[in-house]
Rosetta silent file (secondary structure, phi, psi, omega in degrees, C-alpha in Angstrom):
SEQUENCE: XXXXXXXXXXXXXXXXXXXXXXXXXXXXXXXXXXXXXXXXXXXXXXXXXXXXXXXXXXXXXXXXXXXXXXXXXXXXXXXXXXXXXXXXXXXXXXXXXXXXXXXXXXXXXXXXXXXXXXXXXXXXXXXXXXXXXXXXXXXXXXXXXXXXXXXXXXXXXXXXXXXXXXXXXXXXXXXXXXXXXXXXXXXXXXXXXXXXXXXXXXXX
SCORE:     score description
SCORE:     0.000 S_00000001
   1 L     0.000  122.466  156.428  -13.131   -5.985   12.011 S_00000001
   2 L   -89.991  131.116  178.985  -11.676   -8.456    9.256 S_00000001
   3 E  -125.033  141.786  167.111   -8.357   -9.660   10.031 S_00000001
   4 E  -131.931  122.378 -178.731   -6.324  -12.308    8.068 S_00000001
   5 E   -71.145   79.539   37.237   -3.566  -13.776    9.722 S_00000001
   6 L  -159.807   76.807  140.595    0.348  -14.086    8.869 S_00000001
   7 L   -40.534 -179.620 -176.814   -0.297  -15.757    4.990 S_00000001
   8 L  -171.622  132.218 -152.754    2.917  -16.619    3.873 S_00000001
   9 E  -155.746  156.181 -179.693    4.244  -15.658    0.132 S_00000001
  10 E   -99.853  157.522 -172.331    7.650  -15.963   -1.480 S_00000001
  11 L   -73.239   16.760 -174.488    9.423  -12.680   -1.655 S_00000001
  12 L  -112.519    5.569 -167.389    9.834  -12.246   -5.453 S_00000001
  13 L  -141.976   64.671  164.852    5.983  -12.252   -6.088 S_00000001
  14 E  -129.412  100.749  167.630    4.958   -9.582   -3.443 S_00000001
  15 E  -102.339  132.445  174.834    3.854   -5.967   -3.770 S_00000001
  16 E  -103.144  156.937  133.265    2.599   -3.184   -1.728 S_00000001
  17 E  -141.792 -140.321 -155.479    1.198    0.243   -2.405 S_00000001
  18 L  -177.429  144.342  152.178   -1.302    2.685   -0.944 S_00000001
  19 L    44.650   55.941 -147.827   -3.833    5.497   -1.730 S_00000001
  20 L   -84.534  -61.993 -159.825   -4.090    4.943   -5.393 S_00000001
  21 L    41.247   77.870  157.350   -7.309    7.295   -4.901 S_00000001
  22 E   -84.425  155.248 -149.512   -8.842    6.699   -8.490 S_00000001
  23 L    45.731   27.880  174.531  -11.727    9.398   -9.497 S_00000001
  24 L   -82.674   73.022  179.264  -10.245   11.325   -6.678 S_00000001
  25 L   -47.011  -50.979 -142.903  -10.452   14.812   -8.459 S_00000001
  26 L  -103.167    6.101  174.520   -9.540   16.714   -5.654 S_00000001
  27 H   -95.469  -62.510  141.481   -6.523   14.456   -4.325 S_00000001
  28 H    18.895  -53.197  174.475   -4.649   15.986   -7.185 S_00000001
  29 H   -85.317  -63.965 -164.834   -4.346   19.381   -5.522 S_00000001
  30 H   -53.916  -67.191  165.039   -4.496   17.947   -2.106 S_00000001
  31 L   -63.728   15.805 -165.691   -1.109   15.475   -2.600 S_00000001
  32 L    24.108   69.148  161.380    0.403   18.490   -5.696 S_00000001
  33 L   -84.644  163.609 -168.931    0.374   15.430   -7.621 S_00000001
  34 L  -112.835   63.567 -178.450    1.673   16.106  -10.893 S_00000001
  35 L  -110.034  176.984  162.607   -1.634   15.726  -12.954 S_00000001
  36 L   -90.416  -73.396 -118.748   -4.263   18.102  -15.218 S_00000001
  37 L  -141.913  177.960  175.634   -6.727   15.681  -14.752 S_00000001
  38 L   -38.500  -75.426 -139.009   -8.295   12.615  -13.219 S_00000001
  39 H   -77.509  -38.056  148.442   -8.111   10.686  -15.984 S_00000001
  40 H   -70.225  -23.839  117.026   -4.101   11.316  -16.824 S_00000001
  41 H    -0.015 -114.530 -172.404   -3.517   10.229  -12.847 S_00000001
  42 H     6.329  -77.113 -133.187   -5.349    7.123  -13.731 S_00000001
  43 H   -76.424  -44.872 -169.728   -3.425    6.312  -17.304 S_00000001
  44 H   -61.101  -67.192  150.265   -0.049    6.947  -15.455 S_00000001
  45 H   -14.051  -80.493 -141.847   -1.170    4.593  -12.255 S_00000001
  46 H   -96.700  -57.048 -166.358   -2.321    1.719  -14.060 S_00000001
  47 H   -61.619  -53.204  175.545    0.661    2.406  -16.891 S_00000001
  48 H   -54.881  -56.556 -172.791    2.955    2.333  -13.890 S_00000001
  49 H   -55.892  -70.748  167.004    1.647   -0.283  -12.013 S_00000001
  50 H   -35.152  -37.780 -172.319    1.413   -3.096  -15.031 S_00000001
  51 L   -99.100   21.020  179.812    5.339   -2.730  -15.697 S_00000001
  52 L  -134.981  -60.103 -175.538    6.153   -3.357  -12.025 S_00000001
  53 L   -96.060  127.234 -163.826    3.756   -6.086  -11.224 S_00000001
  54 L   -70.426  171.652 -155.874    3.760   -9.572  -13.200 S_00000001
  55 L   -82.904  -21.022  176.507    0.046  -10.520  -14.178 S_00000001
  56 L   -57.205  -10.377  123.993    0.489  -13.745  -11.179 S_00000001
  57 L    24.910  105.407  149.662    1.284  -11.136   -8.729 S_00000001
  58 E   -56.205  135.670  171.284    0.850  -10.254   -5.032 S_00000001
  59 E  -133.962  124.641  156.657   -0.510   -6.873   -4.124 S_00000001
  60 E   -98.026  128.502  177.131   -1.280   -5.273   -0.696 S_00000001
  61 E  -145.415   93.632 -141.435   -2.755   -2.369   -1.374 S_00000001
  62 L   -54.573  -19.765 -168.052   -2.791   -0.262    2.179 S_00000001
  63 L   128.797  152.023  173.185   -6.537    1.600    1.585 S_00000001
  64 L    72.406   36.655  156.580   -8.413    4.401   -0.423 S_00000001
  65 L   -30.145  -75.225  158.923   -8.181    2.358   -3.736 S_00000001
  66 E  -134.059 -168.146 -156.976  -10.790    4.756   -5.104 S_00000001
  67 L  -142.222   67.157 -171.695  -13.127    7.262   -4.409 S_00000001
  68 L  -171.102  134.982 -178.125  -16.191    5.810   -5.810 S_00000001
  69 L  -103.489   15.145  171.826  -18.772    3.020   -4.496 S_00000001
  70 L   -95.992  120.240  179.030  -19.724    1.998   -8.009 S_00000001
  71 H   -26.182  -52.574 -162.489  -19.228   -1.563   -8.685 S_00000001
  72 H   -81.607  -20.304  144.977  -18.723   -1.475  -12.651 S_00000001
  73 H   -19.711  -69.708  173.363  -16.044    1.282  -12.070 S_00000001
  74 H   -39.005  -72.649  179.802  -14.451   -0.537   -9.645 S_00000001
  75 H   -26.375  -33.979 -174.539  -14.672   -3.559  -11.578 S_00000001
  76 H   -73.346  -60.518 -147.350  -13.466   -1.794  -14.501 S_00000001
  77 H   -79.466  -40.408  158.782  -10.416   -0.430  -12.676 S_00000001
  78 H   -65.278  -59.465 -163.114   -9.266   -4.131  -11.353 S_00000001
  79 L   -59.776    3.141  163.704   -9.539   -5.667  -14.816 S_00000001
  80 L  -163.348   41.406  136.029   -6.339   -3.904  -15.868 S_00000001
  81 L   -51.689   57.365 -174.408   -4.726   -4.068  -12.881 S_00000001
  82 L   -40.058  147.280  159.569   -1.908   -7.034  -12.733 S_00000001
  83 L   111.643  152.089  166.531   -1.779   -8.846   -9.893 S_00000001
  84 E   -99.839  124.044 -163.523   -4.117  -10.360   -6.905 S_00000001
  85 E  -123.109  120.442 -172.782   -5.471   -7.274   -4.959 S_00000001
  86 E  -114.187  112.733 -171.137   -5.182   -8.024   -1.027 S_00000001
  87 E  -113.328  109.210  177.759   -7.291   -4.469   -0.256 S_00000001
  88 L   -98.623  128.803  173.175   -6.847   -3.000    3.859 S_00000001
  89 L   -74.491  167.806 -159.839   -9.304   -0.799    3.802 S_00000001
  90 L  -139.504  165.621  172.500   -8.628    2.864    4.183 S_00000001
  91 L   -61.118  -49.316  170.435  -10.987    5.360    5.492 S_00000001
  92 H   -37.172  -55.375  159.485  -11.922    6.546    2.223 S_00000001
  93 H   -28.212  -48.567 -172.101  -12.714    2.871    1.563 S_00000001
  94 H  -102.317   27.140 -179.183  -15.201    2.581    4.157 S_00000001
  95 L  -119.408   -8.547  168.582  -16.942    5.894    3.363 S_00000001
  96 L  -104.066    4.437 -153.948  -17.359    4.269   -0.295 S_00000001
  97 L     1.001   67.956 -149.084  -18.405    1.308    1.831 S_00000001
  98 L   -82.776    4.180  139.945  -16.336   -0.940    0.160 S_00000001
  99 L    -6.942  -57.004 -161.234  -16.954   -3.114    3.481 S_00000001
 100 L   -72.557  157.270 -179.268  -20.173   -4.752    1.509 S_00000001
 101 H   -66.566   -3.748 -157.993  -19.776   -8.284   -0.156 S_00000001
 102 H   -81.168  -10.263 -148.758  -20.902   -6.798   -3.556 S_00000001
 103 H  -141.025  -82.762 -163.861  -17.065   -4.553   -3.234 S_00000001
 104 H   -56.406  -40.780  172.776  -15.033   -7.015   -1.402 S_00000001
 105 L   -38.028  -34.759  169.119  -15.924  -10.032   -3.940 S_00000001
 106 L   -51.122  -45.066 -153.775  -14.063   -7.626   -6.625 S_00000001
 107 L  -105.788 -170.833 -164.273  -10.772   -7.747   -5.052 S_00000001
 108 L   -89.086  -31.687  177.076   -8.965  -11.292   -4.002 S_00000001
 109 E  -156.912  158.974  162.343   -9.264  -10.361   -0.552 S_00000001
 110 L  -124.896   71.252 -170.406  -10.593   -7.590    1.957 S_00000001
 111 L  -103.647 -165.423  146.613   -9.674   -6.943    5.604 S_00000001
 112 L   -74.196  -41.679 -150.648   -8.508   -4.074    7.995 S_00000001
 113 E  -154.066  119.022 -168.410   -5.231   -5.491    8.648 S_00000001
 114 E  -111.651  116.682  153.018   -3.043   -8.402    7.483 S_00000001
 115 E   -87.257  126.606 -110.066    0.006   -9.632    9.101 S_00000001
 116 E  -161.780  146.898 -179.909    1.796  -11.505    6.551 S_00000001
 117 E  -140.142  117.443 -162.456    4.926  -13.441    6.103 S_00000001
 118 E   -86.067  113.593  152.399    7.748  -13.195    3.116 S_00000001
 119 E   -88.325  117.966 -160.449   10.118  -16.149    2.803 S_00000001
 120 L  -120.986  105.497 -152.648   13.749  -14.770    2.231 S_00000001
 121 L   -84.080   28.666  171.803   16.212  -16.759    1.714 S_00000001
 122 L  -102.394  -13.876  137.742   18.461  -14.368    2.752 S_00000001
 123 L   -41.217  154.627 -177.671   16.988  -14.506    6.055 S_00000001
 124 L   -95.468  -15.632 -170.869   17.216  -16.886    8.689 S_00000001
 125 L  -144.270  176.608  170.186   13.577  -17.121    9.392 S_00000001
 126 L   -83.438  158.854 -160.222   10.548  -15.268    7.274 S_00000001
 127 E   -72.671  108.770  160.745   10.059  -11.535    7.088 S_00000001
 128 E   -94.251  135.429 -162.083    7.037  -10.753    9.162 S_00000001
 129 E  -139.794  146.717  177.487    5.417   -7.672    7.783 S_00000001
 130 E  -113.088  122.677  178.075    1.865   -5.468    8.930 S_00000001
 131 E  -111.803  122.784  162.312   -0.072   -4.392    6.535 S_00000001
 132 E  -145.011 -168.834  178.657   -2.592   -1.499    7.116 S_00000001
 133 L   -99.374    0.396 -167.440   -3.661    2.120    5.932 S_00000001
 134 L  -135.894  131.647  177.222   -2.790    3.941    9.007 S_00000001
 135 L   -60.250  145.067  178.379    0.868    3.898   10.357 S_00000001
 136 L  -107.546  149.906  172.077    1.547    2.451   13.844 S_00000001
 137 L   -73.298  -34.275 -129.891    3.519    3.065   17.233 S_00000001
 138 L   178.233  136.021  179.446    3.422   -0.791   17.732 S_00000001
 139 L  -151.360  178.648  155.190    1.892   -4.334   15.605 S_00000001
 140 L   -24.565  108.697  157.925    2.417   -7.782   15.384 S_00000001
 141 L    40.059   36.665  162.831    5.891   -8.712   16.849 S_00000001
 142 L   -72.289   -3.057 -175.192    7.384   -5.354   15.664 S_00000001
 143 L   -76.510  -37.930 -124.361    9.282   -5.855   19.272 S_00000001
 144 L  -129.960    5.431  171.327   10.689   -8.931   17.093 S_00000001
 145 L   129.405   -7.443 -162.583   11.610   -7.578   13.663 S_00000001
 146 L   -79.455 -176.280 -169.633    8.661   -7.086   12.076 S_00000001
 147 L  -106.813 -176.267  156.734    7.965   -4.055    9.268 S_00000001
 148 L  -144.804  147.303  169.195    4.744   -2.448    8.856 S_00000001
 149 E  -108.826  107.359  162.369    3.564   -1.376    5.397 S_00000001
 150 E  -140.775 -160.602  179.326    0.813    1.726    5.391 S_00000001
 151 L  -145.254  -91.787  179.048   -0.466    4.530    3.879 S_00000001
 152 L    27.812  -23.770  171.187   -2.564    7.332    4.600 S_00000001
 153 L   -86.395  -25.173  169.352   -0.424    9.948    5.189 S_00000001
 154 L    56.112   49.303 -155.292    0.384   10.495    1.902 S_00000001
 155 L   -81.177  159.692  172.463    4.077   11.686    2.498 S_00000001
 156 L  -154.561  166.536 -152.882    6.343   12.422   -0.339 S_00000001
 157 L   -60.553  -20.635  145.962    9.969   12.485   -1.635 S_00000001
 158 L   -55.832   38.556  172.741    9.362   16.402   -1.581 S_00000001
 159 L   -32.782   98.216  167.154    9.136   16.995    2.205 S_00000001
 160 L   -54.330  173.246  165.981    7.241   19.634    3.890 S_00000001
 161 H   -53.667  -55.853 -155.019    8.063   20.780    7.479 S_00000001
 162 H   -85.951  -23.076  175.398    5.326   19.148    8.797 S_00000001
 163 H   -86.667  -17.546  154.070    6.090   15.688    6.944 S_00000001
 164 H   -59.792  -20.724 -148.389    9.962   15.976    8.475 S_00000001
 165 H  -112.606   -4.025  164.680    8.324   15.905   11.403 S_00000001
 166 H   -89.219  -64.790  154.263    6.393   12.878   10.801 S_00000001
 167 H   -33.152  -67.608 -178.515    9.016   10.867    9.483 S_00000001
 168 L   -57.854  -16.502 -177.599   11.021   11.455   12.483 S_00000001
 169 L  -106.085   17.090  175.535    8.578    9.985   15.105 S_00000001
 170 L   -86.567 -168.864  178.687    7.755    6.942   12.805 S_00000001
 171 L  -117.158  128.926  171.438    9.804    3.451   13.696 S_00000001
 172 L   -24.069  -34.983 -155.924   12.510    2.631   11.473 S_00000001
 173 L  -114.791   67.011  156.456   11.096   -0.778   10.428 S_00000001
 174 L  -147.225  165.572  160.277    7.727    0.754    8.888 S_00000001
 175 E  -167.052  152.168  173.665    7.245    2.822    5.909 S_00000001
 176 E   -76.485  114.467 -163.315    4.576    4.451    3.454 S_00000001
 177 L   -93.590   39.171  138.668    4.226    2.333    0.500 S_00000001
 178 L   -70.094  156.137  156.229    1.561    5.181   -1.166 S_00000001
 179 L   -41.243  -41.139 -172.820    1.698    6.338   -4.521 S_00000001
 180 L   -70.371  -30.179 -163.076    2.626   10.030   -3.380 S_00000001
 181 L   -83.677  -29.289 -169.092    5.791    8.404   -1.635 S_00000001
 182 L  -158.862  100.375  167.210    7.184    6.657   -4.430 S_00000001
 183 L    35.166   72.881  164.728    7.152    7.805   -7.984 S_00000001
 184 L    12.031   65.122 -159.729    3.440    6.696   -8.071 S_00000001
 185 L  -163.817  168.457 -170.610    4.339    3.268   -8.725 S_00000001
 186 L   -83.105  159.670  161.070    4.281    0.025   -6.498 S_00000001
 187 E  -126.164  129.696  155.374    7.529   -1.128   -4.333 S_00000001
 188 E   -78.028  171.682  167.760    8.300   -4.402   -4.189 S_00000001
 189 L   -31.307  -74.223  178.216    9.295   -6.896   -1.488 S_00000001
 190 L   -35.338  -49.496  177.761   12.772   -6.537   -2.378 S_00000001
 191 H   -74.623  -31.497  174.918   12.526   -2.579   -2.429 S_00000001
 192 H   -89.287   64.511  133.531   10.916   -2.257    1.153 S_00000001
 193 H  -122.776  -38.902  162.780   13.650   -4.419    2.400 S_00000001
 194 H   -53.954  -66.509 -167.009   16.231   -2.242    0.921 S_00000001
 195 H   -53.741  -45.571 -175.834   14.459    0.951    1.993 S_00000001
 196 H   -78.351  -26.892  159.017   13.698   -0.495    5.805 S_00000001
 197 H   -49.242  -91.209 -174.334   17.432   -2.094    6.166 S_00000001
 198 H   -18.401  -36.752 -144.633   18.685    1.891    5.233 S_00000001
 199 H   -67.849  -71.152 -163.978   15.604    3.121    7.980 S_00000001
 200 L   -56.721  -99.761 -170.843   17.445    0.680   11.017 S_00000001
 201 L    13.081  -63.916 -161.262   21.020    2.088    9.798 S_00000001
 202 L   -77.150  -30.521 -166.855   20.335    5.209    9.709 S_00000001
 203 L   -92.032   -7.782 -174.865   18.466    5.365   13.039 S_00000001
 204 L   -43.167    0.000    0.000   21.158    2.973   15.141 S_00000001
């Protein structure tokens, strides 16, 4: 397992998302995303992405990046990408086995799981936050404030039955940072602090 341990980044130049799944024909149908084609996905992603993230940019990006093991793709698909891509691998990920150095060397960094630290100066101490693709009951010092950022589930602002029902047993201070969840676009530090403040509220 690669793990990298509580980094520490200022909170204006930190982003997360999740489950980008580029050349994923068949995630299209699977998520009702609201494409024809691959390739209009893609333009919107990347179109999205760039006007959210500066090019100096943090990115955690939760797993399933694409759905392809070829290097010049990949390669292709980072080069107009803003941003330094921190990649937790997703299952898809390791089934594209972007494990090997020839696929982690692409992005800025590659583990399972990061625990991470924001400094907020609205805070008294920094923002400890877990990053991974698969949501958790329990991480790093979530007894002690911390968030989790994941993805995998691939939940959306258009809730089924069965994704009410997910939502309710998840913990307040986590949330899905995918594409599917939020306008297929990135959230920033600032926006998962809004959205996970509202979470605690709501569940007190």
């Amino acid at each position: 397992m690669y793990k990298a341990n509580e980094l520490i980044f200022n909170s204006e130049e930190v982003f997360f998302t999740s489950d980008t799944h580029f050349k994923h024909k068949n995630i299209i149908d699977y998520s009702n995303r609201l494409f024809n084609t691959i390739e209009e996905m893609e333009e919107v992603f990347i179109n999205n992405w760039n006007k959210v993230i500066p090019i100096d940019a943090i990115v955690f990006h939760a797993g399933d990046f694409a759905f392809t093991g070829n290097i010049e793709i990949i390669k292709n698909l980072i080069s107009r990408l803003n941003g330094k891509i921190f990649l937790a691998l997703g299952n898809h990920d390791y089934q594209n086995n972007y494990d090997r150095l020839s696929i982690r060397e692409l992005f800025y960094a590659v583990h399972d799981i990061y625990n991470i630290q924001v400094e907020d100066d609205e805070l008294e101490q920094n923002q400890f936050i877990t990053i991974c693709h698969y949501p958790m009951l329990a991480w790093s010092k979530s007894h002690m404030g911390s968030w989790q950022a994941f993805g995998h589930l691939h939940l959306s602002k258009t809730t089924t039955s069965n994704e009410g029902w997910v939502r309710n047993h998840l913990r307040a201070t986590s949330y899905d940072v995918g594409v599917d969840n939020n306008n297929y676009t990135p959230v920033s530090y600032q926006q998962l602090k809004t959205i996970i403040t509202r979470q605690c509220l709501k569940a007190q």
